[in-house]
Structures are given as C-alpha cells and as structure tokens.
SEPA-103124 format. One record per atom (N, C-alpha, C, O): residue in three letters; x, y, z. Coordinates in steps of 0.2 Angstrom, whole numbers. Layout:
<nodes>
> aa; px; py; pz
> ALA; X; Y; Z
...
</nodes>
This chain:
<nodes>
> aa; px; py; pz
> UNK; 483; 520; 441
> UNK; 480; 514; 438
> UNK; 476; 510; 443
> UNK; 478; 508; 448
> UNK; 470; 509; 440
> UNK; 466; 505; 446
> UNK; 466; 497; 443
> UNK; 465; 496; 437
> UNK; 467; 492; 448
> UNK; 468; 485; 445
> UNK; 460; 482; 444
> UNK; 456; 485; 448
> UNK; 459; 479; 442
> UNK; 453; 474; 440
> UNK; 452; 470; 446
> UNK; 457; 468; 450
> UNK; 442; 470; 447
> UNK; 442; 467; 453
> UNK; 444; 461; 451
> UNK; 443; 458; 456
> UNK; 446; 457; 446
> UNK; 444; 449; 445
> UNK; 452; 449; 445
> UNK; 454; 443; 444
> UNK; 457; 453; 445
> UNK; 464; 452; 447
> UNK; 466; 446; 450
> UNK; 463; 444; 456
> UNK; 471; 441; 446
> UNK; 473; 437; 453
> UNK; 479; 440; 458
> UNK; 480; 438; 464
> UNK; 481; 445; 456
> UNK; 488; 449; 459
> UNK; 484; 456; 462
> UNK; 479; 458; 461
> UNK; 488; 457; 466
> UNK; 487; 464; 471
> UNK; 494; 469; 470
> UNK; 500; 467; 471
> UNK; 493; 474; 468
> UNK; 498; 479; 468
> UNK; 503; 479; 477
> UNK; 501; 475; 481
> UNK; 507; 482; 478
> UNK; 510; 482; 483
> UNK; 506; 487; 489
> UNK; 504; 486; 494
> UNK; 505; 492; 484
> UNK; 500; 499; 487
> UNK; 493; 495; 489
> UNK; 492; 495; 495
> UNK; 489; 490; 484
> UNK; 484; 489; 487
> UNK; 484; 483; 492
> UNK; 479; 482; 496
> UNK; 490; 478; 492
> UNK; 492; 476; 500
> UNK; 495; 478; 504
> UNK; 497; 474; 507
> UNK; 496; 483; 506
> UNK; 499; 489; 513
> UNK; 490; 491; 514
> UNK; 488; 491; 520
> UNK; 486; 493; 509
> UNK; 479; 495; 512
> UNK; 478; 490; 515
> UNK; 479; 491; 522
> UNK; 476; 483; 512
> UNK; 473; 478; 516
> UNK; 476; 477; 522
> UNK; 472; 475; 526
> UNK; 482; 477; 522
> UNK; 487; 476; 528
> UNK; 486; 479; 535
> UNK; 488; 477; 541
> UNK; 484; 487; 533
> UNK; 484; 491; 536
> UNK; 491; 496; 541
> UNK; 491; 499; 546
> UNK; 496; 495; 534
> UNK; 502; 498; 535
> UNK; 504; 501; 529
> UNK; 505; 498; 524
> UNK; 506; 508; 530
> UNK; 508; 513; 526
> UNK; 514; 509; 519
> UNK; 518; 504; 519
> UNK; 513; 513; 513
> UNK; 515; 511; 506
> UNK; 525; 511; 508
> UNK; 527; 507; 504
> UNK; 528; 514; 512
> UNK; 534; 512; 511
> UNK; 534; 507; 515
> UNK; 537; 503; 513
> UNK; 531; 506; 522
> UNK; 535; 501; 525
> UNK; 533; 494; 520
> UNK; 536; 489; 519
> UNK; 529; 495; 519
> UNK; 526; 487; 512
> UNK; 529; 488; 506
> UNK; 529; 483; 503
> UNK; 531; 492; 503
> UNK; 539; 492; 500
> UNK; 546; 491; 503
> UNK; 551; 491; 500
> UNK; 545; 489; 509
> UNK; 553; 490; 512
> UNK; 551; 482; 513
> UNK; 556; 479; 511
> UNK; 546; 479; 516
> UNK; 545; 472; 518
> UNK; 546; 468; 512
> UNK; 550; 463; 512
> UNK; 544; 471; 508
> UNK; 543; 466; 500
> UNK; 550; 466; 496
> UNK; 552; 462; 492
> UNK; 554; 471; 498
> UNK; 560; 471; 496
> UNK; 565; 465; 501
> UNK; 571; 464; 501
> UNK; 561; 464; 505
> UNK; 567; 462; 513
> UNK; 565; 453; 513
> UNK; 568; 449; 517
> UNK; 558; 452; 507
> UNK; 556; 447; 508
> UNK; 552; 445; 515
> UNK; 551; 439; 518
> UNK; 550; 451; 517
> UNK; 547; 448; 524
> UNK; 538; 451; 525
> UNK; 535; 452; 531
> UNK; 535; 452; 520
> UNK; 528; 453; 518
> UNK; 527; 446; 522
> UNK; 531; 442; 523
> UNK; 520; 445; 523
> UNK; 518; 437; 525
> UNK; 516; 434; 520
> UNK; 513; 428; 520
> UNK; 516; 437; 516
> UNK; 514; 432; 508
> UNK; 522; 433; 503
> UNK; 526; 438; 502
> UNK; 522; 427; 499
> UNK; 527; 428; 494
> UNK; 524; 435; 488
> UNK; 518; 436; 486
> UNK; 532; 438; 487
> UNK; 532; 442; 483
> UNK; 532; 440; 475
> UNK; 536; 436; 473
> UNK; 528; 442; 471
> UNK; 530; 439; 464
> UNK; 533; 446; 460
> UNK; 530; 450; 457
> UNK; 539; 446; 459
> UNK; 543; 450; 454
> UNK; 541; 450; 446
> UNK; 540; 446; 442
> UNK; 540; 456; 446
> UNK; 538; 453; 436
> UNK; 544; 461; 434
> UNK; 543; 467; 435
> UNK; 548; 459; 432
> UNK; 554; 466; 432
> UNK; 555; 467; 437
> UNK; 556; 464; 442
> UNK; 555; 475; 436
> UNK; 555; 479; 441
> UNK; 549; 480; 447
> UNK; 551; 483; 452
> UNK; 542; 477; 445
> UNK; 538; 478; 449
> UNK; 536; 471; 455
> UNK; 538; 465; 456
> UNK; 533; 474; 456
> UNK; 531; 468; 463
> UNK; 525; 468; 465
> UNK; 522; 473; 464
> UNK; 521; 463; 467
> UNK; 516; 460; 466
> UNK; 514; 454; 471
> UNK; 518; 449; 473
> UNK; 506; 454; 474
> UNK; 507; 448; 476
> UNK; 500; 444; 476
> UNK; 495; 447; 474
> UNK; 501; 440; 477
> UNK; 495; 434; 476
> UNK; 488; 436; 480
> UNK; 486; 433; 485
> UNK; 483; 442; 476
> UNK; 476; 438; 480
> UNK; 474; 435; 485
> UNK; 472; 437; 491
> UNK; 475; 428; 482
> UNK; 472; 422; 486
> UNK; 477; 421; 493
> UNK; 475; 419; 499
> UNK; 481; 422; 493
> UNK; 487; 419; 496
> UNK; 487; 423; 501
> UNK; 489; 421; 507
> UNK; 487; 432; 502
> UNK; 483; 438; 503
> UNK; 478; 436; 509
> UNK; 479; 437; 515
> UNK; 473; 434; 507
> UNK; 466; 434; 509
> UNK; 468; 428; 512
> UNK; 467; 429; 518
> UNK; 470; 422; 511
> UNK; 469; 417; 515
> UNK; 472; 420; 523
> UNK; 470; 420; 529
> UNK; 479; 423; 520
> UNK; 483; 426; 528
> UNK; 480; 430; 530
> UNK; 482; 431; 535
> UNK; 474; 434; 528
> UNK; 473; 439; 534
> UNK; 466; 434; 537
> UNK; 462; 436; 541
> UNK; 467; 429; 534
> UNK; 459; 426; 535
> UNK; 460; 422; 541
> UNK; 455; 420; 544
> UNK; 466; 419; 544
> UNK; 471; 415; 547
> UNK; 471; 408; 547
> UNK; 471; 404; 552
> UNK; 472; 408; 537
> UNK; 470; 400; 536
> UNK; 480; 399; 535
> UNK; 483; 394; 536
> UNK; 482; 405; 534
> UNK; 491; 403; 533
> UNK; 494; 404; 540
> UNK; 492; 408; 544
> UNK; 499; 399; 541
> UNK; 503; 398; 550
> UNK; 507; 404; 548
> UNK; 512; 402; 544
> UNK; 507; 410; 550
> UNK; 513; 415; 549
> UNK; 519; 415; 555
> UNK; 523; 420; 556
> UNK; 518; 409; 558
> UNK; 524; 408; 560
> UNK; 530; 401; 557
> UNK; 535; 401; 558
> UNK; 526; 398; 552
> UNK; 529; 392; 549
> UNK; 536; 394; 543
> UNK; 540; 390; 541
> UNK; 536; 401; 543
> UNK; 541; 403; 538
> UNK; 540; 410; 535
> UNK; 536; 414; 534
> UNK; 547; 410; 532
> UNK; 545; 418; 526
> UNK; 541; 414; 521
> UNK; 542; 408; 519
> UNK; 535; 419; 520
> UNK; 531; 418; 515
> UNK; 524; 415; 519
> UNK; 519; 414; 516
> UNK; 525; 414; 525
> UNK; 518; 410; 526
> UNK; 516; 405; 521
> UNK; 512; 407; 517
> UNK; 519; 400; 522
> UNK; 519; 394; 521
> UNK; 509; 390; 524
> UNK; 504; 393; 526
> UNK; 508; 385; 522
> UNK; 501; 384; 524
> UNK; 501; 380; 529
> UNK; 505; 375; 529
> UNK; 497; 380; 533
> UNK; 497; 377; 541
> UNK; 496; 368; 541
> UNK; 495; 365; 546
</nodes>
C-alpha cells in the first residue's frame, strides 16, 4: 500500500527510507521509543509525523534535547 503524498504521517517503512536505516532496526527504535521523532500508535500500527520527520533531518529539531527530539 503506497501512502499519499499529501499524507501528514509517514509509515515506519517509509521513515527507515528517509533515515536511511534498514525496516527492522526502525521497527526495533520505534518500539524502544528511540526514533528521533515521536512515535504515534494508532493500534497496533506505528506512525510518525511528516513534519516533525522533515524538520529533524533538516536540523531544525535538537536531537540531543531528548527522546522524541524535542524543538531547539
């Protein structure tokens, strides 16, 4: 299933692309809450913010300020 670009959420799968770390270790961070963005749970599945995504790889978020990168 391919998401929409106008998505505000990103699959797990498609932030390990961005990331550029392989589909289990970005299932193992996202379970361990140590992704640099918060995780959003909707059940069983996982998800994460777009914007929040983009701004950290962009290095508008302090990913030393905390779990979740927090904003600087």
């Amino acid at each position: 299933m391919e998401a929409q670009r106008d998505s505000f959420t990103l699959t797990i799968e498609e932030a390990a692309e961005r990331l550029g770390i392989g589909r289990s270790l970005a299932y193992d961070l996202a379970r361990r809450d140590a992704l640099p963005v918060p995780v959003i749970r909707l059940g069983r599945r996982m998800v994460v913010g777009r914007t929040a995504l983009e701004r950290t790889l962009a290095g508008e978020i302090d990913l030393t300020a905390g779990s979740g990168g927090e904003a600087a």
